[in-house]
N, C-alpha and C positions, 0 to 999 in steps of 0.2 A: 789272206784267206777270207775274213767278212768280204770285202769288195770282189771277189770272184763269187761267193756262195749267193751273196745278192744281187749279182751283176751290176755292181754299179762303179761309177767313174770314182777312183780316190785319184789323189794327187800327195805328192811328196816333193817339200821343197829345201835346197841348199842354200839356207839363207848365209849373210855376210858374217863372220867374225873377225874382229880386231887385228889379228895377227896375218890374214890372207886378204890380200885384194885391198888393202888401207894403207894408205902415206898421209901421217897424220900434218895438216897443213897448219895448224897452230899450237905445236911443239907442244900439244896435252900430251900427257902421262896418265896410262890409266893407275884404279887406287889398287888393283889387283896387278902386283906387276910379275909374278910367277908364268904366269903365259910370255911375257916376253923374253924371259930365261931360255936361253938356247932347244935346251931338251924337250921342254914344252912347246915352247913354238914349233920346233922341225918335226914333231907328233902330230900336229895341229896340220902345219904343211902339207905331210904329205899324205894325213888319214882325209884332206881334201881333193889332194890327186888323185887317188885312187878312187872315193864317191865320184868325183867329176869324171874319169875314165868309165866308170860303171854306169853313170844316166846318160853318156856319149852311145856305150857299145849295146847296152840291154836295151830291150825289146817285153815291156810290160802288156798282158793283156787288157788290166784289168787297173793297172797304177802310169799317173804322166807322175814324168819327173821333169821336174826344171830348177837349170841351175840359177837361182838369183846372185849368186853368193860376190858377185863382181859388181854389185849394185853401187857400193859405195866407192867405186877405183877413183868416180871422179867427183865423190861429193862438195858441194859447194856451199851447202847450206847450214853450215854451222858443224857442228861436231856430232857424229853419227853416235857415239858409245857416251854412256853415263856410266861407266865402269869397265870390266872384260867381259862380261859376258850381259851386258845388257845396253840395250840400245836408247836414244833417245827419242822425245815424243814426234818429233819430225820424224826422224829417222822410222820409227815404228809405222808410222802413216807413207809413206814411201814404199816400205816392206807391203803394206795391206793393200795399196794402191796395184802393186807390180801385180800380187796375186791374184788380186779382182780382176785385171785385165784377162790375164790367162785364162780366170775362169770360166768369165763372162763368154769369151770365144768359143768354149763348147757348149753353154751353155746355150746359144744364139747361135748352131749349128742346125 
């Protein structure tokens, strides 16, 4: 509602979580391990499919959406998570790198 009352561009993004879009490639464990309990993760799953079905099929006047959330399918650079729900300082710079680019694009329209 602010971003339509002031016209101006928001953006909303689907960043990466631990349990979507990650194959941990140096058998870490995270120290929160209740998300990787079936229940949680398949919550996780599929409250992802359905955002990602929704910034697929909507049509925002006033809001972009982008999915980042597959950013780390094929990370290479060490270990993206410092726990389950946070990431590491590479990993964070990576996240702020992708959004700057997106932004930068309308911004330099």
């Amino acid at each position: 509602k602010i971003c339509k009352t002031y016209s101006i561009q928001c953006y909303q993004f689907l960043q990466p979580v631990p349990v979507v879009d990650y194959i941990p490639l140096f058998n870490e464990t995270l120290t929160d391990s209740r998300f990787a309990k079936y229940p949680h993760k398949q919550a996780l799953i599929n409250g992802y499919k359905e955002v990602r079905n929704d910034f697929r099929n909507e049509s925002y006047q006033y809001l972009s959406t982008y999915d980042i959330s597959s950013l780390f399918l094929n990370y290479k650079d060490g270990i993206p998570y410092v726990d389950s729900v946070h990431y590491s300082p590479r990993a964070n710079s990576l996240i702020s790198e992708n959004i700057f680019k997106i932004v930068e694009k309308d911004i330099n329209k």
